[in-house]
N, C-alpha and C positions, 0 to 999 in steps of 0.2 A: 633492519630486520627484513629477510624476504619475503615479500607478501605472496598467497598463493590465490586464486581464482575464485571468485564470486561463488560459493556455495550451492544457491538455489537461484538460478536465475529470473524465477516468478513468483509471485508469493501465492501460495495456493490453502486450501483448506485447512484451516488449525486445526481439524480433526482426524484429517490423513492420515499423518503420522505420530504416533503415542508408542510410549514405551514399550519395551519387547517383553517386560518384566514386572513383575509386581514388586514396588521395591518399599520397604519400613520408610514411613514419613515423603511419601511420594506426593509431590507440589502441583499434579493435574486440578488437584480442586480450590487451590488458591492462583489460579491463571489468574481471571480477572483482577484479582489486586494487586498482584504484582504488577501484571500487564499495566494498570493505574500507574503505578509509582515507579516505571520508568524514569530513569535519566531523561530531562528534553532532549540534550545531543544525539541519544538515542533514536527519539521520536524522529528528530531531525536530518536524521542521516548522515551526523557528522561522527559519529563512535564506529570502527567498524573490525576491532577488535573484541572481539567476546570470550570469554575465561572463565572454565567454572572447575575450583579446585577439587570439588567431591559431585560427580557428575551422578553416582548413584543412577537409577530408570531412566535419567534422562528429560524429564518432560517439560523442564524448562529451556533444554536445547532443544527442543524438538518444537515448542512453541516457536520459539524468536526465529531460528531459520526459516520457519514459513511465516513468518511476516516483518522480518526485516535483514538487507543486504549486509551479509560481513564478507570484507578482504578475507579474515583468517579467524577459523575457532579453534578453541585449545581445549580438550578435556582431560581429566587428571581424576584418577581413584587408587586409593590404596588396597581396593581389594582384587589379589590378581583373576580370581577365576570371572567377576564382573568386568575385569577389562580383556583378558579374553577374548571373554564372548563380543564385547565390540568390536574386537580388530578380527574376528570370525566372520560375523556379519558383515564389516566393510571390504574383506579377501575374499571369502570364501563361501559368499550366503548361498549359494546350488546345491554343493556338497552337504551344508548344515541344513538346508530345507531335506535334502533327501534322507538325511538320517533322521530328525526328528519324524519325517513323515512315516518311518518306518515302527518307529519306538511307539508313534501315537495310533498308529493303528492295531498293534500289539497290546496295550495296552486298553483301549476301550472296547478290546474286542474281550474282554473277562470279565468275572464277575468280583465282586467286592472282595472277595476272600484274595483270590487270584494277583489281582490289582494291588493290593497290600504288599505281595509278595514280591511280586514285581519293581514297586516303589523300592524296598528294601534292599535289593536285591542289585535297580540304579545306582542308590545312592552308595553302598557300601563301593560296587566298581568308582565310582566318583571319587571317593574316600582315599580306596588304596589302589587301583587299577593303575598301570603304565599307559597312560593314555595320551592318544595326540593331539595337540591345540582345539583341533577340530570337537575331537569325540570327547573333549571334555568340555566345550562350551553346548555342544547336544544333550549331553546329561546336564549340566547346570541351568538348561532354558526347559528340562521336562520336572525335573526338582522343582523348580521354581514355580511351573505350573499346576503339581501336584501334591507339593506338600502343606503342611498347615498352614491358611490364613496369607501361603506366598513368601513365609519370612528367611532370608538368610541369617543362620546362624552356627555361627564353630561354638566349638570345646575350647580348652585351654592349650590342647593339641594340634589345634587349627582345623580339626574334624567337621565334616557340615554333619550334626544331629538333629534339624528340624524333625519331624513327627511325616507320615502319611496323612494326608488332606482329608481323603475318600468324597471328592466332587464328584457330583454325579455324570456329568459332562466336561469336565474341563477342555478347554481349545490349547491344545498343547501344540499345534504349527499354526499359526496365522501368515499365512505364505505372504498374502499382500504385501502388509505391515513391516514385512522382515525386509521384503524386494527394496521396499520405500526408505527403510532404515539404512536400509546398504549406501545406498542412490545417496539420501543423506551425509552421511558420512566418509562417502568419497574424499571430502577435500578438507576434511577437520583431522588435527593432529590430536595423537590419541595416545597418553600419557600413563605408567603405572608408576604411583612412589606417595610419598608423605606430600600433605599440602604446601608446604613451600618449595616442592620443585618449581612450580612453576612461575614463580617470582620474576624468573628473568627475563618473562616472556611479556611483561606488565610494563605499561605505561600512560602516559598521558591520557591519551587516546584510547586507554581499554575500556568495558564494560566488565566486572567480574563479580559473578554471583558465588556464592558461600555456601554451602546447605551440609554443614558439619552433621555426624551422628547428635541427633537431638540430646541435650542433657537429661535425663528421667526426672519423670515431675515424683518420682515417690522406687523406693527398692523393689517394686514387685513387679515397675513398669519400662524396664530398661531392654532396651535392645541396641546397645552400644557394643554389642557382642561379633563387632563384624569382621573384626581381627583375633589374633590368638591375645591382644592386648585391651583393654577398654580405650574409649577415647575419654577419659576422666576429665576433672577439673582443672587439675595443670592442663590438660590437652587445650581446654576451652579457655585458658590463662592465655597459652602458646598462641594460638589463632587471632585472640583480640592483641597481643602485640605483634601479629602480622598482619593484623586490617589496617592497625595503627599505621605499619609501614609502606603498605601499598596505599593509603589513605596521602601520604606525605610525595608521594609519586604521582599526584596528580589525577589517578583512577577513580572511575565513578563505582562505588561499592552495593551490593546489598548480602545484606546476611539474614539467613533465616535460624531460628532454635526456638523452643521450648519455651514458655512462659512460668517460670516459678514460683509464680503468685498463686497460679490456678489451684496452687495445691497447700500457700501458706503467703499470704498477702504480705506478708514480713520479710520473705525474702526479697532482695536487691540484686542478687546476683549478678545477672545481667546487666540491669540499672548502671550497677557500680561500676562493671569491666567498660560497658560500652558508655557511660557518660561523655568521655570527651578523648581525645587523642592525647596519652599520656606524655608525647613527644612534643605533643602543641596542646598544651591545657586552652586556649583558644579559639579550638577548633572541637566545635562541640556534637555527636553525631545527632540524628534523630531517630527516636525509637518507638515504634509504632506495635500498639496489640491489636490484633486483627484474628477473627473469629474461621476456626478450622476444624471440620470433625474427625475425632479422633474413628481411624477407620480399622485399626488394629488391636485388637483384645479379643482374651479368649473368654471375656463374659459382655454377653450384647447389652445388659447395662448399662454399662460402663461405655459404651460408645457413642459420643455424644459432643456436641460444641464446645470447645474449651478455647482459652486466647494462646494464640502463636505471634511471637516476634518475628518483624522485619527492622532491620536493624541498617540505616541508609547514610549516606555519608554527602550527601546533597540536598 
């Protein structure tokens, strides 16, 4: 496999660079345990392949390249308007700084009524607009920053229908952030398709983290809406016989989802898929519940610590 060039050549501030995106089930607030349960070879500098099938905001990539050396990163998402917007930012972030800078000042310069319309008015161009690479990852990073709560979500039609936000300030260009995200992603290959594309890119020597659309702990709490399709339970069937598989390839795993207890101690779900490698009943993984607030709901209630799996193969 040909290796390309060191990424970040220094390791610099984990706080530098953070996602461009608010993204559903975003892993900024479980750094330090993950950061914990690193792979040693990792700690070690012996892993220097890193692979993350569902790359979503990013914040796990954005962690590990400032603070540890990879040969080569892979990122992979199935949803096209989020990968896009990264292959925007790593081509084109001038162009896409100066549009959004244009949209964001247009826009905080109105008032609530105004701003409403305006959102509607993005999003519907988003929706059905002939638009170029470009002006559609500008509209999908001012959506993102202006509509409800931050969340992507289609129709059945593959429509983005999220709601209008009405923040009172939202930072709809964070120039730095974007500059550093480009910088970033200079030398990571950057993939759109189902998670086992990137299978063949997997070996001994990878590090690959997992961060599937979470399974809903309950019907009213699902935001698996990020395709025209759900990512269902066969989906979540499909995935644990691909850890299986990249598990048998020698690769150091971790997978993150939902905990289905939190919401009915009887279910196993999980338990059962991830108990042990169904290809090597021998190889048995380890599954750890580890405490994560839930930071997305439309009643503040309801937001609150609940346990999330990491789900490790070492």
């Amino acid at each position: 496999m040909k290796k390309i060039k060191q990424v970040i050549n220094v390791k610099i501030n984990a706080d530098k660079v953070k996602p461009f995106v608010k993204w559903a089930g975003g892993k900024r607030q479980l750094i330090p345990i993950i950061s914990e349960k690193l792979p040693l070879e990792l700690k070690k500098g012996e892993i220097k392949r890193y692979i993350e099938p569902f790359v979503g905001g990013g914040a796990i990539l954005f962690y590990l390249v400032q603070n540890y050396e990879f040969e080569e990163i892979i990122i992979n998402d199935i949803n096209e308007d989020l990968i896009n917007a990264y292959k925007t930012i790593k081509y084109n972030v001038h162009e896409l700084i100066d549009y959004l800078k244009e949209l964001s000042n247009e826009y905080l310069g109105l008032c609530n009524d105004e701003r409403k319309k305006y959102y509607y008015n993005i999003r519907d161009k988003f929706n059905n607009g002939n638009l170029s690479k470009v002006e559609k990852a500008v509209y999908f990073i001012f959506l993102n920053k202006t509509c409800f709560n931050g969340l992507y979500r289609v129709n059945k039609k593959g429509k983005f229908n999220v709601p209008h936000g009405r923040y009172k300030n939202p930072c709809i260009l964070d120039k730095e952030n974007l500059m550093s995200v480009s910088e970033v992603l200079k030398n990571v290959k950057i993939i759109n398709g189902d998670f086992e594309k990137v299978e063949k890119y997997i070996d001994e020597n990878t590090f690959v983290y997992l961060d599937p659309p979470y399974r809903p702990l309950s019907t009213s709490s699902s935001f698996t809406a990020y395709q025209k399709s759900d990512f269902n339970d066969d989906e979540q069937v499909r995935l644990a016989e691909f850890y299986d598989k990249l598990d048998l390839k020698g690769a150091k795993l971790m997978l993150s989802n939902s905990d289905p207890k939190n919401a009915n101690v009887e279910d196993n779900f999980f338990d059962n898929l991830y108990e042990c490698n169904k290809k090597n009943p021998n190889k048995h993984y380890n599954i750890l519940r580890v405490d994560a607030k839930r930071s997305i709901n439309s009643k503040a209630n309801k937001r609150g610590k609940i346990k999330e799996l990491l789900i490790i193969n070492y």
